[in-house]
Structures are given as C-alpha cells and as structure tokens.
C-alpha positions in Angstrom: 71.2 75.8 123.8 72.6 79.2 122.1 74.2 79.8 125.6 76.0 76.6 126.1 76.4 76.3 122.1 78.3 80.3 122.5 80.3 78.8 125.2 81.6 76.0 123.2 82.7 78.1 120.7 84.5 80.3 122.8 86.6 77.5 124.0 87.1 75.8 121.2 88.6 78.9 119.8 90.6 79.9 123.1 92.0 76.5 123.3 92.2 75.8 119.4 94.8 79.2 119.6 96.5 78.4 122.7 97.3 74.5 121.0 98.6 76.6 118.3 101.1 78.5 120.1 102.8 76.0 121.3 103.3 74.6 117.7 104.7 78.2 116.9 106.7 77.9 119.6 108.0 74.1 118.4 108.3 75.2 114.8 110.1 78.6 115.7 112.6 77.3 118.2 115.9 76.6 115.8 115.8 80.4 115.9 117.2 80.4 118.9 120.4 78.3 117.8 120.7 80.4 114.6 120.8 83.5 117.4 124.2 84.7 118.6 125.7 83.1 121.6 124.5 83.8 124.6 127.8 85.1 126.4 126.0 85.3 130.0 123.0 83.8 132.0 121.0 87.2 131.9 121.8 87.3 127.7 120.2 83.6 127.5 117.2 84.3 129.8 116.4 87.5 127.8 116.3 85.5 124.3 114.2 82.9 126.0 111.8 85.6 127.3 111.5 87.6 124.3 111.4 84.4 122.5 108.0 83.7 124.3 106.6 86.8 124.5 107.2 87.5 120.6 105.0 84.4 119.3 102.8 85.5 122.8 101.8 88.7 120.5 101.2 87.3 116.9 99.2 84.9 118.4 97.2 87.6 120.6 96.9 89.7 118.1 95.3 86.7 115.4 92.7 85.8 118.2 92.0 89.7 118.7 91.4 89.2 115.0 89.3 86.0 114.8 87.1 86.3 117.8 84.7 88.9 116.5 83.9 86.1 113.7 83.2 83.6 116.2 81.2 85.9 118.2 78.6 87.2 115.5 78.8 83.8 113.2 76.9 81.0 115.2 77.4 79.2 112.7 80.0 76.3 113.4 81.0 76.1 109.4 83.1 79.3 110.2 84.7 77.8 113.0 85.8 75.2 110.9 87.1 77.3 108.0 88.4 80.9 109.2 90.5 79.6 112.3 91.8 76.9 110.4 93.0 78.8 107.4 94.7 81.8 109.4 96.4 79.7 111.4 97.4 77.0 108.9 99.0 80.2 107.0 100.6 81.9 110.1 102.2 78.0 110.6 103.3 77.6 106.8 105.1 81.4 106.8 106.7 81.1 109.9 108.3 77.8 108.8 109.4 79.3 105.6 110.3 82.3 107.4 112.8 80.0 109.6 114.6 78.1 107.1 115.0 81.0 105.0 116.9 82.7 108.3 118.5 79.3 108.9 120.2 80.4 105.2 120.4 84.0 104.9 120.3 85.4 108.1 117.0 87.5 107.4 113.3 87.4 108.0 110.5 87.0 105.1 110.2 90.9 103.9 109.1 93.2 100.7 111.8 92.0 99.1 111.7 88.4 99.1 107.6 88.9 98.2 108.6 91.3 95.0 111.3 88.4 94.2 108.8 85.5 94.3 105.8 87.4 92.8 107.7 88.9 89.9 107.0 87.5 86.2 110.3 85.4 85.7 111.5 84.7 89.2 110.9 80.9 88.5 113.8 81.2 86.2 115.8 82.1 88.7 115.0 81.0 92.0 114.3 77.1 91.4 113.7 75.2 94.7 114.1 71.7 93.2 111.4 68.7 93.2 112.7 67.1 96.3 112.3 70.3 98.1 108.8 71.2 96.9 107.3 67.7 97.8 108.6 68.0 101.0 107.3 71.2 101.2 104.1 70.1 100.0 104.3 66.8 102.2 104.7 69.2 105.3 101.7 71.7 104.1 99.2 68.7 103.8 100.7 67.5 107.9 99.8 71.2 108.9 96.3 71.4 107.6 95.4 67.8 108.9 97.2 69.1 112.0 95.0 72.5 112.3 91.8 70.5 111.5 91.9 67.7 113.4 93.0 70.0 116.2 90.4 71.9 116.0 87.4 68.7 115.4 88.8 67.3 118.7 88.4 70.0 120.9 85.0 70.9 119.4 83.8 67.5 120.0 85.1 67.2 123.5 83.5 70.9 124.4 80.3 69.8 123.0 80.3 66.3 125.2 81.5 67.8 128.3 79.8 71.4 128.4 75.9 70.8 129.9 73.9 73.8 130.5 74.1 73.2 134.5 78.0 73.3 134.2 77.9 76.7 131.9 75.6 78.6 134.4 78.2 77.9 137.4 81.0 78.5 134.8 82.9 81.7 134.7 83.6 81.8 131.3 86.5 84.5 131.0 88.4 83.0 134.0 90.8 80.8 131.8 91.0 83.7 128.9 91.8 86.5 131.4 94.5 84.2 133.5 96.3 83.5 130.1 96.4 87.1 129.2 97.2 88.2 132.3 100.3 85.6 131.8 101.1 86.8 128.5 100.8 90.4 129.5 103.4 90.1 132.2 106.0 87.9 130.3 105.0 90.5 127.3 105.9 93.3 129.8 109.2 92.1 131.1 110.5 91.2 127.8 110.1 95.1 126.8 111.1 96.2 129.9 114.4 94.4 129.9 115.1 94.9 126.2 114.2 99.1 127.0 116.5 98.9 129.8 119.3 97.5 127.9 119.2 100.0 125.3 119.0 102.7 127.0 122.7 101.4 129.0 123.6 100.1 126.0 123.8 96.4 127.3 124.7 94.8 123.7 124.3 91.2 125.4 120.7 92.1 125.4 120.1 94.1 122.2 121.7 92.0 119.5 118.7 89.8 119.7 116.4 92.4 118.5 116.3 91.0 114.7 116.3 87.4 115.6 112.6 86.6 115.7 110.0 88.1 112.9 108.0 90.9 113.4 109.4 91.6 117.1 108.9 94.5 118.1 111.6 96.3 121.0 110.9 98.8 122.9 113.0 102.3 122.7 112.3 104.7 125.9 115.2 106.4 126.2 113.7 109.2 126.6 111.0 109.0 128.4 113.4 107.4 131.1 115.4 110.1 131.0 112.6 112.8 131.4 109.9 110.6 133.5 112.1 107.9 136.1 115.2 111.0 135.8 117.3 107.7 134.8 121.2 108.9 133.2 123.0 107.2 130.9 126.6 106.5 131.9 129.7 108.0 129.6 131.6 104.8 128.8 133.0 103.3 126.1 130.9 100.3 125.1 132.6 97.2 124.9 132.1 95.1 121.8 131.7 91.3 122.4 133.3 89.6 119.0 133.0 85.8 120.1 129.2 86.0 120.4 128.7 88.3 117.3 126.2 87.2 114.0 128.6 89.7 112.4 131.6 88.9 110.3 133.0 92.1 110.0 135.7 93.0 109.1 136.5 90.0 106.8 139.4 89.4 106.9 140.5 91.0 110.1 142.2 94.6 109.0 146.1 94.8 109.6 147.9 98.0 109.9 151.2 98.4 109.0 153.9 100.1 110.7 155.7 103.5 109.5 152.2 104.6 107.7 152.4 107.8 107.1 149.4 109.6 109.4 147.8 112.6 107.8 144.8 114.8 109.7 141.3 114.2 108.4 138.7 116.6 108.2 135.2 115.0 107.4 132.5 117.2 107.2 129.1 116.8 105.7 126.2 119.2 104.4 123.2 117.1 105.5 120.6 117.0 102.2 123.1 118.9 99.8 122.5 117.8 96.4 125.3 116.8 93.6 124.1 120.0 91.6 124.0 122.5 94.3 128.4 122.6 93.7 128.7 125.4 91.9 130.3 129.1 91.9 126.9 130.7 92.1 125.5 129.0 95.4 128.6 127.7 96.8 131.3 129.6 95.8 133.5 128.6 98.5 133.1 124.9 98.0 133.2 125.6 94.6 136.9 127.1 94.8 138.2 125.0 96.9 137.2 122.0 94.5 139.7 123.6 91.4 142.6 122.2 94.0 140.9 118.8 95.0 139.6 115.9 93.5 135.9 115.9 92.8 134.6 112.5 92.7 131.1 112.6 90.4 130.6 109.2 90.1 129.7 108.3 93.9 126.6 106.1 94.6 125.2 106.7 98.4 124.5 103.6 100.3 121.0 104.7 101.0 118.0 107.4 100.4 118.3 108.7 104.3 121.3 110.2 106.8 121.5 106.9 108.6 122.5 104.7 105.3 124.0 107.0 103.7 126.5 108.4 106.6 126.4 104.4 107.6 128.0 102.9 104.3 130.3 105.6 104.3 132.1 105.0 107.7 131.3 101.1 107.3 131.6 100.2 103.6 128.7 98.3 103.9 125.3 98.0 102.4 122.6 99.6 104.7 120.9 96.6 105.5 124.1 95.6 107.7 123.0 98.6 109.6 120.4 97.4 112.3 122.9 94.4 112.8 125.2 96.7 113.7 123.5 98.7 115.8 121.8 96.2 118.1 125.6 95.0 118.5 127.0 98.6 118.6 130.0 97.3 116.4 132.4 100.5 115.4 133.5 100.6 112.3 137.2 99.1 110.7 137.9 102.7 109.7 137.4 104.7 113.3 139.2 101.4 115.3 142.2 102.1 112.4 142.2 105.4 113.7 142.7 105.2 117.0 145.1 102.6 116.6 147.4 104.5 114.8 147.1 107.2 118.1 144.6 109.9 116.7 142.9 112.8 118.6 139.1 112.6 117.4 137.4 116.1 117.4 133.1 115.1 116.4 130.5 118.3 116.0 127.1 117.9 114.9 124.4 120.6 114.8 121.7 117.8 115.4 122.2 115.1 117.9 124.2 112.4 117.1 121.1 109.7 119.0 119.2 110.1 116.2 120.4 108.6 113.5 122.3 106.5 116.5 125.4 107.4 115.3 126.7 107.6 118.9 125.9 103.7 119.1 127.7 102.7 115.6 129.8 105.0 113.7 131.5 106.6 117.0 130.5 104.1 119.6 134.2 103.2 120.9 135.4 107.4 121.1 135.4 108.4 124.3 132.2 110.5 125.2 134.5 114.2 125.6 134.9 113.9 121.7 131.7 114.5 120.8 129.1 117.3 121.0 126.2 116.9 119.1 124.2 119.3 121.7 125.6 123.0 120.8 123.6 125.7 121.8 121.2 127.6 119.4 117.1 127.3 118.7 118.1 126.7 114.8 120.0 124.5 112.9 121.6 127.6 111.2 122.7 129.0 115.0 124.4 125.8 115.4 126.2 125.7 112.1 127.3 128.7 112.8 128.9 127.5 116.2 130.6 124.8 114.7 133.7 127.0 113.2 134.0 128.2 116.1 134.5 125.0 118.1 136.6 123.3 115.6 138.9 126.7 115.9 139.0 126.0 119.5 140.0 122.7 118.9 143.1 123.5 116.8 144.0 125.2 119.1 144.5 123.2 122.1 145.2 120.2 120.2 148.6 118.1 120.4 150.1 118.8 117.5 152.4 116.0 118.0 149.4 113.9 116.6 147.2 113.5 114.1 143.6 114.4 114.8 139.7 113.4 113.0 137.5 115.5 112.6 133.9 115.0 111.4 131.5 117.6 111.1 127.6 117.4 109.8 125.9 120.6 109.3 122.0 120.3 109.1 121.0 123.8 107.9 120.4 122.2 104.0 117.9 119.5 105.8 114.1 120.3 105.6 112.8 122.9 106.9 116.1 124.6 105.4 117.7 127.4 107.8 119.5 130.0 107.3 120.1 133.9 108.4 118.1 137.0 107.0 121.3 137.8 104.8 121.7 134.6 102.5 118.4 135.0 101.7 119.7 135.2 98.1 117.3 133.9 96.2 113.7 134.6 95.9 110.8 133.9 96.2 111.7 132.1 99.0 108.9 130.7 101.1 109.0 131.9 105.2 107.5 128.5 106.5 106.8 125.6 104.5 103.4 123.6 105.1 104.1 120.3 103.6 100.6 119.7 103.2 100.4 121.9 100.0 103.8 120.6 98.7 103.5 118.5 95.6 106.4 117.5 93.3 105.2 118.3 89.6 107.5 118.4 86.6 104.9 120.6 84.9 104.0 123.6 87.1 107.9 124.2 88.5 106.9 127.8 89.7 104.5 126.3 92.0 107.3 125.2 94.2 110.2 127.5 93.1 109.4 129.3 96.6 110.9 125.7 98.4 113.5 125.2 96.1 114.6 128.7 96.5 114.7 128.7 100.5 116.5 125.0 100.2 119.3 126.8 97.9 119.6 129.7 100.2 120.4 127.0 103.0 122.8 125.5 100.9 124.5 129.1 100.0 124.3 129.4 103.9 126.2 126.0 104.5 128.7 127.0 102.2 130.0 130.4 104.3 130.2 127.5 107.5 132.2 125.4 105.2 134.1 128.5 104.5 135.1 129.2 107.9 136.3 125.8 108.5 138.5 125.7 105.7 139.7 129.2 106.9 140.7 127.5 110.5 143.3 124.8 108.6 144.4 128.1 106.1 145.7 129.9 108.7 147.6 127.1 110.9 149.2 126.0 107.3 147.2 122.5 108.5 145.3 122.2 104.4 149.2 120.3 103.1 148.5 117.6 105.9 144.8 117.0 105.9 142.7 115.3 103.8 139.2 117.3 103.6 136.4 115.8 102.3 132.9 117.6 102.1 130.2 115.6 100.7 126.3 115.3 101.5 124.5 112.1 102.9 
C-alpha cells in the first residue's frame, strides 16, 4: 500500500494548496477596490491578471516548499501539522496585510515588524479588545478552516484511491495542467506589465505596489538590445482622476506678475558636507562667501534616487515608487513650465537609472535632456558638460527664463578624475572593494580611497568652475539662482 498510500498524499497536498488559493484569492480581493481606478478595459484586465498570477506565485512557491516534506515523511502526522501551519500563517498575514492597506495604503514590511516587536510598542499601538477578539474569533475560523480542509480531502483520497485505479492513474497529469495554467497566466501578467513600462503605459504600471510581494518585470533593455523594440519620445500623460496619489495637496496656484529668475541646479553626486572647503574645492568654496550656505539640510534619503527625489518633490522617499509607477512630475517642474521656462537637463550618467526620466523630468519634452554624452569615464563626461551648458546660453531665448539641472558623477564610486587633480596621495589606481573595510582605528589603511574620492571631488569642483564661468561672462549670476549641493 506505500504506492497508493504516496499517491494519497500527493493529492491531498496538491488539492489541500489549490483549496487554499482560492481562499487567498477571497481574502485578498478588497485589494482590488483599494487599487486605483481602472480608467480603461486593458487597465482593469491587467489588475485582474496580475491579481491572479501574484497569489498564483506565493502559493507555487509554498508547495515548492512543502512537497519535499511530504515526499520523504510517510508519515501522515506531518501532513497534518506542516501544511496546516504554513498555510494557516500565509492566510492570517495576508489578512492583516489587507486591512493594514485598507488603512495606510502599504503592505506588511521591516518597519511595521521592528514597530510591533520593539519593547514598548504596546504603549503605543493599542488595537482595542473588540478588535483583538475578533481577530482572535477569525484566527480560531482559519485553523478549523485549514484542518478540516485538509481531514476531508485526506479521507475522501483514502476512500476513493484503490490500487487498481493508481496503476492506470497518471499521477502528475492534474499537477502539470495546473502549472502549466499558472505558468501562462504568470507569463502574460509579466509580459504585459514589461511591456507597459518599457512605453510607459502608466494605466498599467500604477498597479505594481498594490498586491504584497509582487514582483514586475523590468526588460527594458533586453527589448531594446534582443526584440530591437524603441521607445517613443513623448511626453507622458499623467492620469489625475485614477491616481492613489494626492499630490499636490492642495492644488498649487501661481500667481500672476511673479517675478521669473533663471535657475541653475547642479549636483556633485556623493559630495560630502565637509568636502566645501578652500583646500579641495576652492572654487565652490569662493563662490559660497557671496551665497547662502545652508548647513542644516537633512537629505530625504541614503541613495541618489531619494535624495534627488525629495528634493524636486518635497516628499519623503517612500512616496517615490508611487510615483514612479504613475510617472507623476513633480509641483516644482509643472510651476516651471507654467510660468513659460526653457529647461536645459545634463547628466554624465543616464538619467533611466535612477528613473529620473520617468519622475522628476517625465513631462519635459525629450530634446531637453541628455544624459548620454560621449566619453568612457564619468570624468570625460563632466568635462563635456560646460561645454554643453555654454552652448546652451548661447542659443537660448533670452526673452525667457530657462532651468537648468546638472549632476556630475565623477565624486560617485569608483571616483574619476584626470592625471592632473591627482592632488592628493596615496591615492589608490583601482579600488577592489573586497579588501575595503571601514575602521575607525587603522585610518591609514584606507587613506589611499579617501584620497582618490577627494581628488574627484577637487576634480568636480574645476567642472563646477567652468559652469559658473559660463553665467560670469553673459552677466547671467544677478538673475539666476545657483544652487550646488550633493545627493
């Protein structure tokens, strides 16, 4: 009987997983109504899809999980106490998970566990009794659910599975049909979703944070370089009346007869608050004793897409997938070219990655931007970028105002610059990160890094310099605001 007694088994879990998607699917479904509106048939049929295929996954990937325990364990006291438990606690989270997003718009993540693990957060997060005996009241339903689930298809495998009917039996016939199923719903949902992104079909990608622990597929390139697939160069249309955002709150106003001044924005990617100074950037350092220095500034995040993000945006960085997935532009760029400004945007590293072309800039027309100047180095295409903004000047309108932003990446690991700003040494020719450590103690040990990252800094500074030189000469410094900051 081990053959028919394997077979059972395998059913009972097979079916036991399939009975429990389609609870996920029932417990999971308000997030479809919490979801932003679908403003077209193909926008509604894509939620639906990746809807399915999302739960299709986390259930996949549990069975992957369980079966090896039901294949070596012939015992039938595991079957009753591993599949039960995992699935009783994928059901409890993901109905936590959907009335917390019901509430505050995100999924369960590190920081809610640190919050509800940390001594003392019973003083302040307090659920109430009513709410933890329902809670409890719904946890008790769930196990009865999973076990009696799980008894009833055991015993109706065991009555109906005789040895004659499992040697005629192709056991994997129902498993590989189901997977083949979820495989193909799994595929179009990715395909759809890497197709949208890559034509920046915001119908499609706003629903990429609705559902936990979805995963969307990004191939931009790979359809670029492999199906030769070109992206077109159009302003993307931003769809407010189907949006989960509520920004700006409340909508901004401009007011007429404002004065309009130039603005030149330009960033040293990586450059830390104590590399100002007259010793490694004496430039910057000089120009400073006629501006305002701000000292007290607080970045919006640890990395170039936060930080540049909550400076455009005013937002906290966890607004920034939101935005992306809806390519929202931000108050500050739609008050610009409101108020009729030319837009000049140059970037020694691509502008994709951060996707700064898809938020921060997403409404400028595609001429305004080059993020792909020619040069193997970041320092070859700082370099360039004094140039360009000369040429700029000097075919633009000066009838109007113009932005400018301008990121230089030479201060940005692995820390370019040319032979002659090699100023301070040791400086180390290539860095091998592997034997990098960051001690307190031993500070000659990596004196040779923080050496070559200062002599990119010194380097930035002389590209900084020539930009400033561009607005000297045109007598453009009296009606520009310039800000230079890092990220």
């Amino acid at each position: 009987m081990s053959q028919v007694s394997k077979h059972i088994r395998y059913k009972t879990l097979f079916s036991f997983l399939l009975a429990n998607y389609i609870i996920s699917l029932f417990i999971s479904y308000p997030y479809l109504s919490y979801g932003p509106s679908a403003v077209d048939f193909p926008a509604w049929g894509y939620a639906h899809l990746a809807f399915i295929s999302n739960f299709a996954i986390l259930i996949l990937v549990i069975g992957i999980f369980l079966w090896p325990f039901t294949r070596f364990i012939k015992s039938s006291i595991q079957l009753f106490t591993l599949p039960p438990l995992v699935m009783f606690l994928f059901q409890a989270l993901l109905l936590v998970d959907v009335h917390m997003y019901e509430i505050f718009r995100f999924h369960i993540n590190g920081i809610v566990i640190n919050t509800l693990t940390t001594e003392g957060a019973s003083d302040s997060v307090q659920l109430g009794k009513k709410t933890v005996i329902t809670f409890i009241m719904i946890l008790l339903f769930l196990i009865l659910l999973e076990l009696g689930s799980l008894f009833i298809l055991y015993r109706y495998f065991s009555r109906t599975l005789s040895r004659r009917f499992i040697e005629r039996l192709r056991p994997a016939r129902a498993v590989v049909v189901s997977v083949l199923l979820f495989f193909m719903i799994i595929t179009a949902d990715k395909v759809i979703f890497a197709y949208a992104n890559f034509y920046d079909m915001n119908n499609i990608t706003r629903y990429q944070k609705l559902f936990p622990l979805y995963l969307p597929l990004f191939a931009d390139k790979a359809m670029e370089k492999y199906l030769g697939m070109k992206k077109e160069n159009s302003i993307i249309d931003y769809m407010p009346k189907a949006s989960l955002l509520n920004y700006p709150s409340p909508e901004f106003k401009i007011e007429n007869n404002l004065k309009r001044v130039n603005v030149v924005w330009i960033v040293l990617d990586s450059w830390r608050f104590d590399m100002m100074n007259e010793d490694i950037t004496p430039h910057i350092n000089e120009f400073s004793k006629q501006s305002l220095v701000f000292e007290n500034h607080y970045s919006g995040g640890n990395s170039t897409r936060f930080g540049i993000f909550s400076m455009f945006y005013g937002l906290y960085g966890t607004y920034w997938h939101q935005v992306l997935a809806e390519r929202k532009s931000p108050v500050f760029m739609d008050v610009l070219q409101g108020m009729g400004y030319d837009f000049k945007i140059l970037s020694s590293t691509e502008l994709t990655y951060p996707e700064f072309r898809r938020t921060a800039f997403v409404k400028l027309p595609p001429d305004t931007i080059e993020d792909r100047l020619p040069g193997k180095s970041s320092a070859e295409r700082d370099l360039l970028m004094g140039k360009r903004f000369e040429d700029f000047l000097a075919q633009h309108d000066k009838a109007k105002p113009f932005f400018s932003f301008m990121f230089l990446d030479s201060p940005h690991a692995p820390y370019r610059y040319t032979p002659e700003f090699a100023k301070y040494r040791p400086a180390i020719e290539e860095i091998n990160y592997l034997n990098v450590k960051k001690s307190n103690s031993n500070f000659e040990a990596i004196k040779p890094v923080y050496n070559r990252y200062r002599n990119a800094v010194n380097f930035s500074d002389s590209a900084v310099e020539q930009i400033l030189t561009s607005l000297k000469k045109r007598g453009l410094l009296k009606s520009t605001i310039v800000a230079i900051t890092g990220d």
